[in-house]
MARBA-3410 file (N, C-alpha, C, O; in Angstrom, 1 decimal):
94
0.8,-1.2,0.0,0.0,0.0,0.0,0.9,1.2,0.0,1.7,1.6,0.8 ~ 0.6,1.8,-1.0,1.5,3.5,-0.9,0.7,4.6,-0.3,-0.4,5.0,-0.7 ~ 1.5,5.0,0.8,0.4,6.2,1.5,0.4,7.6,0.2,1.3,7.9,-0.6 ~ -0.7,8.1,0.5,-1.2,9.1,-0.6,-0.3,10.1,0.2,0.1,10.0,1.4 ~ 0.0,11.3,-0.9,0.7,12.3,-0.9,0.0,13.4,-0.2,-1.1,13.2,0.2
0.3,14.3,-0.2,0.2,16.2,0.8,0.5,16.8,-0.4,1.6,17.3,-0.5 ~ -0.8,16.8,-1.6,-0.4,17.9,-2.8,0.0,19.0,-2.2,1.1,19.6,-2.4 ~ -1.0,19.5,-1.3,-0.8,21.0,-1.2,-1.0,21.3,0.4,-2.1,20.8,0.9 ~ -0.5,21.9,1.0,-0.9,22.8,2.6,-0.6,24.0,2.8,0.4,24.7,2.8 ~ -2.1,24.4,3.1,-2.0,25.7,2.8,-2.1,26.1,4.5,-2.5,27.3,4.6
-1.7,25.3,6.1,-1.5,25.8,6.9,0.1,26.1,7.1,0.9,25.5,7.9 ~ 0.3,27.0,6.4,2.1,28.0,6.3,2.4,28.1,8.1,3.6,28.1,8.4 ~ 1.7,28.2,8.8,1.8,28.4,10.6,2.6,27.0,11.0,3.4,27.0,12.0 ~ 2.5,25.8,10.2,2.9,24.5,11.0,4.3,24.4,10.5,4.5,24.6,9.3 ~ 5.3,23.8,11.6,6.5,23.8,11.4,6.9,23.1,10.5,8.0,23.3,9.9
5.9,21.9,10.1,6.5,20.8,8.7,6.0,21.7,7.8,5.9,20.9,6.8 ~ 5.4,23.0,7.3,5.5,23.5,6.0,6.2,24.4,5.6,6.2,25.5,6.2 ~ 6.9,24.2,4.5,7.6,25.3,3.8,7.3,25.4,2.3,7.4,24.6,1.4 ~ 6.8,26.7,2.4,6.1,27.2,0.7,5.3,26.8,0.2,5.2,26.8,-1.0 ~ 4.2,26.1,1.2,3.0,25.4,0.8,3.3,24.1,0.8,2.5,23.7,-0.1
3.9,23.3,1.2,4.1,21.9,0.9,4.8,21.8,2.2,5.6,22.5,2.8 ~ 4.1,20.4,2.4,4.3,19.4,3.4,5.6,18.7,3.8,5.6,17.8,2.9 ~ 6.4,18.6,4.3,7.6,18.2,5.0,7.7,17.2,5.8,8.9,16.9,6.1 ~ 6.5,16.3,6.5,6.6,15.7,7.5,6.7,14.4,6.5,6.2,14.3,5.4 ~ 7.5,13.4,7.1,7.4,12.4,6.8,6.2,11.3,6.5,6.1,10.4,5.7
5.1,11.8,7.7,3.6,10.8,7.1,3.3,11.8,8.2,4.0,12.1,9.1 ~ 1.8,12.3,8.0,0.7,13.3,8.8,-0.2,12.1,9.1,-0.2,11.0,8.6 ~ -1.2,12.6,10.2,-2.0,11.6,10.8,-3.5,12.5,10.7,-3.5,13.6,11.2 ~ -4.8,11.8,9.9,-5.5,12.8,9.8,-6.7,12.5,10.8,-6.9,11.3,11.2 ~ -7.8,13.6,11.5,-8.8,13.4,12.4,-8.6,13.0,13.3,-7.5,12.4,13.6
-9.6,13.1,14.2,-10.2,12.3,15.6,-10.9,11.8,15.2,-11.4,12.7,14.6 ~ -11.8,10.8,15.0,-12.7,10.4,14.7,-13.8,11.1,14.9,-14.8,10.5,15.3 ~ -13.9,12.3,14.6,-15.1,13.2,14.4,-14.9,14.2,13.7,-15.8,14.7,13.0 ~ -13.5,14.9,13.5,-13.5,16.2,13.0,-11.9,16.1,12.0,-10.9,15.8,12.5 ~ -12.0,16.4,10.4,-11.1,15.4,9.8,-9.7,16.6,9.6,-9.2,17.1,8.6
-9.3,16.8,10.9,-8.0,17.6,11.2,-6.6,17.3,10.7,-6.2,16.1,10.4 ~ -6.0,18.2,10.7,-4.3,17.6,10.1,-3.5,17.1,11.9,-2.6,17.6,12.5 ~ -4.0,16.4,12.1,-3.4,15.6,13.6,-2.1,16.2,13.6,-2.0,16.8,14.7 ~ -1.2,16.3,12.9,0.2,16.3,12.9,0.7,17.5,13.1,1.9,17.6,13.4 ~ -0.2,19.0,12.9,-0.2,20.3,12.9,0.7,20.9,14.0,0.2,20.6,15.1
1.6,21.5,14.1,1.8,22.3,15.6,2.9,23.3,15.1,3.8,22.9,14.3 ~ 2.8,24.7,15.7,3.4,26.1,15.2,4.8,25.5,16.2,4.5,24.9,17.2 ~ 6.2,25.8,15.8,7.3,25.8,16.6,8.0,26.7,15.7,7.7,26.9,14.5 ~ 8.9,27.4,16.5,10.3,28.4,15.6,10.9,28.1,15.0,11.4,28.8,14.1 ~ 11.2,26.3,15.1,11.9,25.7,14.2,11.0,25.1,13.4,9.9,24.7,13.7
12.0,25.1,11.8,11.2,24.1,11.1,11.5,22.8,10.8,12.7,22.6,10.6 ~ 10.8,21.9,10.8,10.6,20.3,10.9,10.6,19.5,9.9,10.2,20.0,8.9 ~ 10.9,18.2,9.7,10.7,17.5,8.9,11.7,17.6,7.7,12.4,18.6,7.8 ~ 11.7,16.8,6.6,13.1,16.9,5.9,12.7,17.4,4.7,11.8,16.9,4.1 ~ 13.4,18.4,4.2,12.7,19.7,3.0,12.7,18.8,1.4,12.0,19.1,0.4
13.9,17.3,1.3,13.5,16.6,0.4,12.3,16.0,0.3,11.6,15.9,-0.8 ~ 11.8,15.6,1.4,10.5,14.4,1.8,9.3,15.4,1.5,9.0,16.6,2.0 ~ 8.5,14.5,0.5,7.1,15.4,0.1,6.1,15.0,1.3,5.8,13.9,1.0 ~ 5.4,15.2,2.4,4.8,14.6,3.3,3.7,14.0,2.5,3.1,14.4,1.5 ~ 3.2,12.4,3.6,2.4,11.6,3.0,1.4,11.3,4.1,1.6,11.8,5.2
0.0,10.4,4.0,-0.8,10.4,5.0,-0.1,9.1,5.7,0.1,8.3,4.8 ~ 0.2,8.8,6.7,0.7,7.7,7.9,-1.1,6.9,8.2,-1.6,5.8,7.8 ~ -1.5,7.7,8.7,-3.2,7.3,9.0,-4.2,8.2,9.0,-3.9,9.4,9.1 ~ -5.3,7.8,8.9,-6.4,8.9,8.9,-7.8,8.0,9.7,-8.5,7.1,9.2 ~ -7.8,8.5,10.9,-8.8,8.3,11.5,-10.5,8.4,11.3,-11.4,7.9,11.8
-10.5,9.2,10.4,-12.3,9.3,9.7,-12.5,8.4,9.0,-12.5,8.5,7.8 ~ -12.8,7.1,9.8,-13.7,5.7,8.8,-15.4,6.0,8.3,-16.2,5.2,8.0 ~ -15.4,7.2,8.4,-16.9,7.6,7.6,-16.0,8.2,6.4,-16.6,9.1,5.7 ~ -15.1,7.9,6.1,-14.5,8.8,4.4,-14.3,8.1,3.8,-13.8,7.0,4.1 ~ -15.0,8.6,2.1,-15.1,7.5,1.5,-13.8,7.4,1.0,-13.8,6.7,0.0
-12.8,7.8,1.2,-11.2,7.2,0.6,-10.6,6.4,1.8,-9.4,5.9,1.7 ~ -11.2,6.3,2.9,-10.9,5.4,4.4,-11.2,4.4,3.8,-12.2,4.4,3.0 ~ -10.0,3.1,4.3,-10.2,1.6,4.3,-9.4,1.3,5.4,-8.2,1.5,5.6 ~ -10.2,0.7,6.3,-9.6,-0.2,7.2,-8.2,1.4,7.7,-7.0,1.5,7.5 ~ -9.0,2.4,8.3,-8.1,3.5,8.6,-7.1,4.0,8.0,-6.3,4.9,8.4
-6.9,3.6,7.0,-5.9,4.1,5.7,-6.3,5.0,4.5,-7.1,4.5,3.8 ~ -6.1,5.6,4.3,-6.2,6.3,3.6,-6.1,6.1,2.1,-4.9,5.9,1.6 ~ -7.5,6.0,0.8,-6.6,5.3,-0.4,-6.7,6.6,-1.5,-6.7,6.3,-2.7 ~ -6.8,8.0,-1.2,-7.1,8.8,-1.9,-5.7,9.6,-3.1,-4.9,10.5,-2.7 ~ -5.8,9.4,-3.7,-4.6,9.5,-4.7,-3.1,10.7,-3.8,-1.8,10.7,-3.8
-4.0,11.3,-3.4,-3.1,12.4,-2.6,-4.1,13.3,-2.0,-5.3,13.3,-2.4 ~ -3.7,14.0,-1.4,-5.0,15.2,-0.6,-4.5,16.2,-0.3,-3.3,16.1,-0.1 ~ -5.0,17.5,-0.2,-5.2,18.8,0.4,-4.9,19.5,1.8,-6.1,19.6,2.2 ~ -4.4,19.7,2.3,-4.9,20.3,3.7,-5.3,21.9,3.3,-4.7,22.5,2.5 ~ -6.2,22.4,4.0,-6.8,23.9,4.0,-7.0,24.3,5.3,-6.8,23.5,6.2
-7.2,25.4,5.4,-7.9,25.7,7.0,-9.7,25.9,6.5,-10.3,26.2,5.5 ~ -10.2,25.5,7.9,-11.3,25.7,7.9,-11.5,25.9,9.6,-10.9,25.2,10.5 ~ -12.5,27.0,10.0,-12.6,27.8,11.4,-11.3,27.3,11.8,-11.0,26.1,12.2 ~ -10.5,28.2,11.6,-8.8,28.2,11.8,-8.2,26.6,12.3,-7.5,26.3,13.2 ~ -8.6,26.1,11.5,-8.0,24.7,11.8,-7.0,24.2,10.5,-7.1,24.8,9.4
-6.1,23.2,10.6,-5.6,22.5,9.3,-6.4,21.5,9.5,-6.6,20.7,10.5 ~ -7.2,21.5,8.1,-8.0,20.5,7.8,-7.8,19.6,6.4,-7.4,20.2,5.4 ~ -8.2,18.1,6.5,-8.1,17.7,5.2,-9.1,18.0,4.7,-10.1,17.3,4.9 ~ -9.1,19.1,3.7,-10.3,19.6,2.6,-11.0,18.4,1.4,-11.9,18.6,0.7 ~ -9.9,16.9,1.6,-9.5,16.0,0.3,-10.9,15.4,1.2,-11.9,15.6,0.6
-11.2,14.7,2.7,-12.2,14.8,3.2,-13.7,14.5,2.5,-14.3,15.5,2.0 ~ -14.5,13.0,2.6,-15.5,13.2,2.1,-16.2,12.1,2.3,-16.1,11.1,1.7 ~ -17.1,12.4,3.5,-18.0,11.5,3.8,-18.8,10.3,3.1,-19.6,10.4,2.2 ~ -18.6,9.3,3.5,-19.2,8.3,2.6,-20.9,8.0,2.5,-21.4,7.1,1.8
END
């Protein structure tokens, strides 16, 4: 299984982004209610390795129709903010 990619993040505040793109080695998405960038957090330093495109590790919303068995099978996804949150906008209820 290949974890899907971090096209795009447009929360620039979290320490794994630089220039719109994802840095962390694998993001973890939701709580099981609300389909958040889990892995999100503002620090002075920046994180994660500037080669590595960040990919999804897990995604907790098994109401999404790209969730299997908590995995994620969506070609790649989005993060956006939504009420000031990083959210996965890729996100879509089954």
């Amino acid at each position: 299984m290949e974890m899907p990619v971090v096209n795009r993040c447009e929360a620039t505040s979290c320490a794994y982004n630089r220039d719109g793109m994802c840095h962390a080695t694998a993001i973890t998405v939701g709580d099981a209610s609300h389909a958040h960038c889990d892995t999100f957090f503002t620090a002075s330093t920046r994180g994660g390795d500037q080669e590595t495109v960040g990919r999804v590790g897990a995604c907790k919303m098994s109401d999404c129709r790209h969730n299997v068995v908590l995995e994620c099978q969506a070609p790649g996804i989005h993060i956006g903010y939504s009420q000031d949150e990083a959210e996965c906008v890729t996100y879509a209820p089954a």
